[in-house]
C-alpha positions in Angstrom: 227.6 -6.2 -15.5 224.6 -4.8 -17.3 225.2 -4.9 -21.1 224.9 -1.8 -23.2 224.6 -3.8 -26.7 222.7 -7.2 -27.4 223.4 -9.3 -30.9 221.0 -11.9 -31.5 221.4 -15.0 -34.6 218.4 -16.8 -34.8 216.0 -14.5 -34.2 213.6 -15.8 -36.8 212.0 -19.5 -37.8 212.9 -18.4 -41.1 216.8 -19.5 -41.6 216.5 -21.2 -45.0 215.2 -17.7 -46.5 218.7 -16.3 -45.0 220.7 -18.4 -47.0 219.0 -18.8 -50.3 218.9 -15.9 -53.0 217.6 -12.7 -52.0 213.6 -12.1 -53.2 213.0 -8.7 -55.4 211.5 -6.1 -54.2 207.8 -7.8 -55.8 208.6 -10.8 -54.2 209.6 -9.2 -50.8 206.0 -7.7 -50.5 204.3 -11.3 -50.5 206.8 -12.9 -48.0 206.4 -12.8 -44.7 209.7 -14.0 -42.3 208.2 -15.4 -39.1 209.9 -13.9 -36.3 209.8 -15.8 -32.8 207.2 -14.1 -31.3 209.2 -13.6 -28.1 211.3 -11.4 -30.7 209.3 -8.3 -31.3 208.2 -7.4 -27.7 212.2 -7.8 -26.9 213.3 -5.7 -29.6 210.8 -2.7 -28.5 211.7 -3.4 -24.6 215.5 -3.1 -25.6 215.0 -0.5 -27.4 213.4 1.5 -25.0 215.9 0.8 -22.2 218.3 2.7 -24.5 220.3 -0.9 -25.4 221.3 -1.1 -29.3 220.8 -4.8 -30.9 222.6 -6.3 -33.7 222.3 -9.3 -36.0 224.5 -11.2 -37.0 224.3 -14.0 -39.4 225.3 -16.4 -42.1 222.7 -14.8 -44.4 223.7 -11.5 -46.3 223.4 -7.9 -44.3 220.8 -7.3 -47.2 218.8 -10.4 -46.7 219.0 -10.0 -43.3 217.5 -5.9 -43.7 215.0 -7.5 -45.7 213.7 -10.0 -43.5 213.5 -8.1 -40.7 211.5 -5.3 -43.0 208.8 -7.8 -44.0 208.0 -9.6 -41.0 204.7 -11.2 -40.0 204.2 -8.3 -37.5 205.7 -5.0 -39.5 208.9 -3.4 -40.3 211.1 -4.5 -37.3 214.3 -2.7 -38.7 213.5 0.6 -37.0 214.4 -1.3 -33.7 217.7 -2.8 -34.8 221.0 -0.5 -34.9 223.0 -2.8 -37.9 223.5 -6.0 -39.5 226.8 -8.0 -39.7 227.2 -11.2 -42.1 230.4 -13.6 -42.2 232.0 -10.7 -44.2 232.9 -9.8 -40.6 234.6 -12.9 -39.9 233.4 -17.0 -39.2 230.7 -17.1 -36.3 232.9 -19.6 -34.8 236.1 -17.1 -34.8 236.8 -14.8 -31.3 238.3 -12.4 -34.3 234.8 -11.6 -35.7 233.6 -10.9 -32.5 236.3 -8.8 -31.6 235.9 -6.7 -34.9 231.7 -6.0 -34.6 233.1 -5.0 -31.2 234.9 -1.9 -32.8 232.9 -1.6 -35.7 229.9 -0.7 -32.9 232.2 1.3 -30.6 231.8 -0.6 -27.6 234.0 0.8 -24.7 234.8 -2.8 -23.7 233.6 -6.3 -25.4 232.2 -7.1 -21.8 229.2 -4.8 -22.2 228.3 -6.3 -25.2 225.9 -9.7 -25.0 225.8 -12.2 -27.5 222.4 -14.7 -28.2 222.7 -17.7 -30.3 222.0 -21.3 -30.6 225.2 -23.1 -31.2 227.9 -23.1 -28.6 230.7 -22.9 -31.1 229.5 -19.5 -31.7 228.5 -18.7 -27.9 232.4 -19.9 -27.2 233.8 -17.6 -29.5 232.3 -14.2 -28.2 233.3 -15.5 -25.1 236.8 -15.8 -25.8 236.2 -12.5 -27.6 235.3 -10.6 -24.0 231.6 -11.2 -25.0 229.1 -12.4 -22.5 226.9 -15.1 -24.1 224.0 -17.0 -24.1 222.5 -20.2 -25.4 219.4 -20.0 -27.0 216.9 -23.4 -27.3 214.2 -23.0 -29.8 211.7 -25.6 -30.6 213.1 -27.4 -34.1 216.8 -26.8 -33.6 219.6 -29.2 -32.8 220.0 -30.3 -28.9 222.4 -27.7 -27.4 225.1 -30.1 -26.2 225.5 -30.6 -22.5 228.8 -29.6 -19.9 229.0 -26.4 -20.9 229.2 -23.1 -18.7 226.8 -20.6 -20.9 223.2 -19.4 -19.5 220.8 -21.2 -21.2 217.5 -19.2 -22.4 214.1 -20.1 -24.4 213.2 -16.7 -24.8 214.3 -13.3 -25.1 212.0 -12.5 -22.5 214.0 -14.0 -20.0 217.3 -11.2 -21.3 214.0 -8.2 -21.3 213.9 -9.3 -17.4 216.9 -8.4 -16.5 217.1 -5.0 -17.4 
């Protein structure tokens, strides 16, 4: 089934600024977050095949709104539809997904796709109706093996299939 929604976690190589304080507005100007540059080419193709994309993180909706409006290629938030944080649930909960599920409107949790790096998470939106997933990115943890998720090292490989 094609997917009508996409919610990404790690989009960025930037995780610590996610989880620290949140810069001021001076501050914000001289940061840069450093997307993975698959990201920004996946965000305008999804965009333009009508999907909507999500985050959803550990860092703050804020943090996350200012990240992704101070990144090393522009303002990328004109290409994402809303942020959810862990006020929505734990990332390892089916509950969580189930409730950004109806916070978004989705018809049915099947047409909604879930990207992330740690299968916990990729098990829960499962469980949740989501498809799912696993993302490997140079620098993170090993995704552990025997599991039955799709494997990616790029968002271009989801931009393909549309």
């Amino acid at each position: 089934m094609r997917w009508k929604s996409i919610t990404l976690f790690h989009a960025c190589s930037c995780k610590a600024e996610l989880f620290g304080g949140i810069p001021d507005a001076l501050q914000w100007q001289k940061l840069k977050a450093e997307l993975f540059r698959d990201v920004p080419d996946a965000l305008v193709e999804w965009r333009n095949a009508g999907l909507k994309t999500y985050i959803y993180s550990s860092g703050s909706r804020e943090a996350q709104r200012q990240l992704f409006g101070h990144t090393q290629v522009g303002d990328m938030r004109p290409y994402l539809s809303g942020f959810f944080d862990t006020n929505s649930g734990p990332k390892t909960s089916p509950a969580s997904y189930k409730d950004i599920a109806l916070s978004i409107g989705a018809d049915s949790p099947s047409q909604l796709l879930f990207a992330t790096d740690v299968l916990a998470e990729a098990e829960a939106a499962s469980a949740a109706g989501w498809q799912a997933v696993l993302v490997t990115r140079r620098g993170n943890k090993p995704i552990p093996a025997g599991h039955r998720f799709r494997v990616i090292s790029s968002m271009g490989d989801l931009v393909k299939q549309l």
